[in-house]
C-alpha positions in Angstrom: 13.6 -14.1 -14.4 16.0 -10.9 -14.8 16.6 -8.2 -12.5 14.2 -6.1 -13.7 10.9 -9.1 -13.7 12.4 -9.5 -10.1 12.2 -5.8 -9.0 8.7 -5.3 -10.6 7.5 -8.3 -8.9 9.0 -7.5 -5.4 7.6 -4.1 -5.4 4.3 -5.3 -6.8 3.9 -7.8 -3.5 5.2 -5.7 -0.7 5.0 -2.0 0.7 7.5 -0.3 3.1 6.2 0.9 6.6 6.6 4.3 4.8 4.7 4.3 2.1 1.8 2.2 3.8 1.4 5.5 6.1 1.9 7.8 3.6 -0.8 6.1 1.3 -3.0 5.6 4.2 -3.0 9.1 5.4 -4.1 9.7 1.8 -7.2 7.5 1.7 -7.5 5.6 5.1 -10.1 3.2 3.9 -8.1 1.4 1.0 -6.4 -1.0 3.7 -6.9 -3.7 6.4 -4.6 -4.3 8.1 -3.8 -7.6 9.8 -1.1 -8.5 12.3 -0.6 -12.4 11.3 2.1 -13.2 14.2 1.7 -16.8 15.2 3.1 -17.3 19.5 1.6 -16.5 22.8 0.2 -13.3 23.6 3.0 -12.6 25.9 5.5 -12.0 23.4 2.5 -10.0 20.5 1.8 -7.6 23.3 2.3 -4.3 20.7 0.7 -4.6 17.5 0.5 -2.0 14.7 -2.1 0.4 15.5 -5.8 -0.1 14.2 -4.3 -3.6 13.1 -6.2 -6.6 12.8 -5.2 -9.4 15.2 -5.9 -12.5 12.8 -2.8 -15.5 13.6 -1.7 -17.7 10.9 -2.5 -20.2 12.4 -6.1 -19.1 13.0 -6.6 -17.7 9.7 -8.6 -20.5 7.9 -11.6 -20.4 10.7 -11.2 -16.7 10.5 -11.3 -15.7 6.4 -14.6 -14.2 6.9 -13.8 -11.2 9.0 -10.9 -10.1 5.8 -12.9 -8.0 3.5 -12.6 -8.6 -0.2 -13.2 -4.9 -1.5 -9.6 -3.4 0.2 -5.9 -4.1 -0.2 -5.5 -6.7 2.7 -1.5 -5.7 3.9 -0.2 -8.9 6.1 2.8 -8.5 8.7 4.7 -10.3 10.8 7.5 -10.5 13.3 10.9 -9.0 10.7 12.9 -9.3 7.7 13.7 -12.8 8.9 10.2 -14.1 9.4 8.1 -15.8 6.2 5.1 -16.1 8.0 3.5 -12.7 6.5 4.1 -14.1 3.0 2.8 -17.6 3.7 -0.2 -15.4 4.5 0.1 -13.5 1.4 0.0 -16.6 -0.4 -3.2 -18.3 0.6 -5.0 -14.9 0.7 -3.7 -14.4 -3.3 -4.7 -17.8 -4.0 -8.2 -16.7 -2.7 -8.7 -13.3 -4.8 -7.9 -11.4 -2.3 -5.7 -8.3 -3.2 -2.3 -8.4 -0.5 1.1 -7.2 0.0 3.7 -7.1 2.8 4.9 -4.6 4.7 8.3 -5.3 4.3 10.2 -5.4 7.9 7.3 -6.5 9.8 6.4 -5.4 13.3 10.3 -4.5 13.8 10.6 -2.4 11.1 7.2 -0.6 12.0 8.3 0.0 15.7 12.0 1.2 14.2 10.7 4.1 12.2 8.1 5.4 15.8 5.2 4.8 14.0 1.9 4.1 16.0 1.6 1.1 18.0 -0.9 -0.5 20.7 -1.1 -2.5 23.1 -2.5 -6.5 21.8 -5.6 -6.6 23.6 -6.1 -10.6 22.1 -6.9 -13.8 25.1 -4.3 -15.6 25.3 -3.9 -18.4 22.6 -2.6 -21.8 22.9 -0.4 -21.2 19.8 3.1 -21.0 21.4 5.6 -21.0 18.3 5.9 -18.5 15.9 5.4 -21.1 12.4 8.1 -19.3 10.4 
């Protein structure tokens, strides 16, 4: 793969906390949005505002409640965590159409954009999975 196949394909699978609002704010019913940190509650207790609170971990019981007809946009914890795009993965491998938001929850909360407060039970997931 050259630099250019690499570029394509990077942009292709992710979008930047930036541009997600930005295209949002433009049409705000292309998206769902799904928060898919794996740990205890404790730790996930701000999550993206109007995201969707679906773990990793939990997301095979759960495929039902991710619509098929919008972009699906998967984060997790930062630059440093793969969980998102393990995520990304399985969803693609199902038809579903998904990018990253590149940064995660980190990059989101960096930038002052809207957050809220988890309001998810506890779970007896307690690692992150990355």
């Amino acid at each position: 793969m050259n630099a250019l196949d690499y570029f394509n394909a990077r942009l292709e699978g992710t979008i930047s906390p930036m541009d997600y609002q930005r295209s949002k704010e433009m049409d705000p019913e292309k998206y769902f949005l799904v928060d898919v940190r794996n740990g205890p509650n404790h730790v996930k207790n701000v999550i993206i505002k109007d995201a969707y609170v679906i773990p990793e971990q939990e997301l095979k019981n759960r495929l039902s409640e991710i619509p098929k007809d919008k972009e699906i946009i998967v984060y997790c914890w930062d630059v440093w965590c793969n969980t998102a795009a393990k995520v990304a993965k399985f969803l693609l491998e199902r038809d579903y159409k998904v990018k990253e938001l590149t940064g995660g929850i980190s990059a989101w909360k960096e930038m002052n954009f809207p957050v809220s407060e988890s309001i998810q039970k506890d779970s007896p997931i307690d690692h992150c999975g990355c």
